[in-house]
C-alpha positions as CSV (number, residue, x, y, z in Angstrom):
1,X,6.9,8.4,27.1
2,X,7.3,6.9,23.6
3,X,10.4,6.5,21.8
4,X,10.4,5.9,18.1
5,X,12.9,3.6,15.6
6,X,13.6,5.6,12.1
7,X,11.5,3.0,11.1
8,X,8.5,4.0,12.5
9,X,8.4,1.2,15.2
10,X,7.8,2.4,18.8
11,X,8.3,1.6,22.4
12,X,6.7,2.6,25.4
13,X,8.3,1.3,28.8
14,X,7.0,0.8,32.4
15,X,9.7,-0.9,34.6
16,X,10.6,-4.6,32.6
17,X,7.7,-4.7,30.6
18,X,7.3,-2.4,27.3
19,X,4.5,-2.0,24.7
20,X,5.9,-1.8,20.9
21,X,3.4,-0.3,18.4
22,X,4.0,1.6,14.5
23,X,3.7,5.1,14.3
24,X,0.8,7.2,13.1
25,X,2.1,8.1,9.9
26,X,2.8,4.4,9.2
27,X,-0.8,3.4,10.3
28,X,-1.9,6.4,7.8
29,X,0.5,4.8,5.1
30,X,-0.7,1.4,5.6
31,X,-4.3,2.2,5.3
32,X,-7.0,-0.2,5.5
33,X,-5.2,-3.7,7.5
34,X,-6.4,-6.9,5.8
35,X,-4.0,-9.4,7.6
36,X,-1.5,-9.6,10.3
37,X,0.8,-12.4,11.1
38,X,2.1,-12.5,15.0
39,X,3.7,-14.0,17.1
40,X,2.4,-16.7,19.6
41,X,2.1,-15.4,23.4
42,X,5.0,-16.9,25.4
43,X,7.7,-16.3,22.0
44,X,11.2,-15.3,23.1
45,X,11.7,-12.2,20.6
46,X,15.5,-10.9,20.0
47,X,15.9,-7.3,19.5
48,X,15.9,-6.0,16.2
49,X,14.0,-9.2,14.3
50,X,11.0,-9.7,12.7
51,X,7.9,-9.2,15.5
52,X,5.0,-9.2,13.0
53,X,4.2,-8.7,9.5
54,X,0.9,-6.0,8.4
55,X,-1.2,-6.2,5.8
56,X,-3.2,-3.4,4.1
57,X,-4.5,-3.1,0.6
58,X,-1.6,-1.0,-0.2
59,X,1.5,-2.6,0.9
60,X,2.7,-5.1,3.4
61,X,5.3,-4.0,6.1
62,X,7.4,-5.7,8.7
63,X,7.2,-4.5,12.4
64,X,10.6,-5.1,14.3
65,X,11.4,-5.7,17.8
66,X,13.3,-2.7,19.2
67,X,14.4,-5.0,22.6
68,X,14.8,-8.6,23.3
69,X,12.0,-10.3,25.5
70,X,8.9,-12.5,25.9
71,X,5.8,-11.7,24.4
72,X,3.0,-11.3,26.9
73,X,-0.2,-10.3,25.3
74,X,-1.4,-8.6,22.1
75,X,-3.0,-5.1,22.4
76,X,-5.1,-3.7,19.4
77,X,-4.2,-6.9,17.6
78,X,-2.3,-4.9,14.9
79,X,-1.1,-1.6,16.7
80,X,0.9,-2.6,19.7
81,X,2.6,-5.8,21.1
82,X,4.1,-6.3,25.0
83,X,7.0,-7.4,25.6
84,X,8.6,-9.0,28.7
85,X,11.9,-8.9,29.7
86,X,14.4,-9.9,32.9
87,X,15.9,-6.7,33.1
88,X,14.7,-2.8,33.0
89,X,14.2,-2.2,29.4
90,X,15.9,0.9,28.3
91,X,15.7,1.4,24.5
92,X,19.5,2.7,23.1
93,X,20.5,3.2,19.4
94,X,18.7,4.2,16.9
95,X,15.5,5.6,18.9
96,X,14.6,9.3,20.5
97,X,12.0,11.0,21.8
């Protein structure tokens, strides 16, 4: 199951290990992606900072770390990132269903 951030950012757990990806609607709003800036695999990520950075011919937007963990691998380059953590991650504050 998915949770979503009010800021379109979303999380999808199994056990300590969850995949973070942007919403439809920001996908549609982005448009066409020209660039993305991301992390290196192995980066320590603190929840709530600056995971990536996407660029379309309309605007450039930010995607945010909703936990704290290691990157592991990229996904869909653009769409999703895995994250690593220690401990079972369990999303709180500020996302829902």
């Amino acid at each position: 199951m998915k949770k979503y951030s009010d800021q379109h950012e979303w999380i999808m757990v199994n056990g300590t290990t969850g995949i973070v990806g942007i919403s439809d609607y920001a996908q549609s709003q982005l448009g066409d992606v020209v660039f993305t800036e991301l992390p290196s695999i192995g980066k320590e990520l603190a929840k709530g900072t600056e995971a990536a950075v996407v660029e379309s011919v309309k605007a450039a937007s930010e995607v945010y770390t909703p936990v704290s963990g290691r990157l592991q691998r990229l996904i869909r380059i653009w769409k999703q990132l895995r994250i690593s953590s220690t401990a079972p991650l369990k999303p709180k504050d500020g996302f829902s269903k």
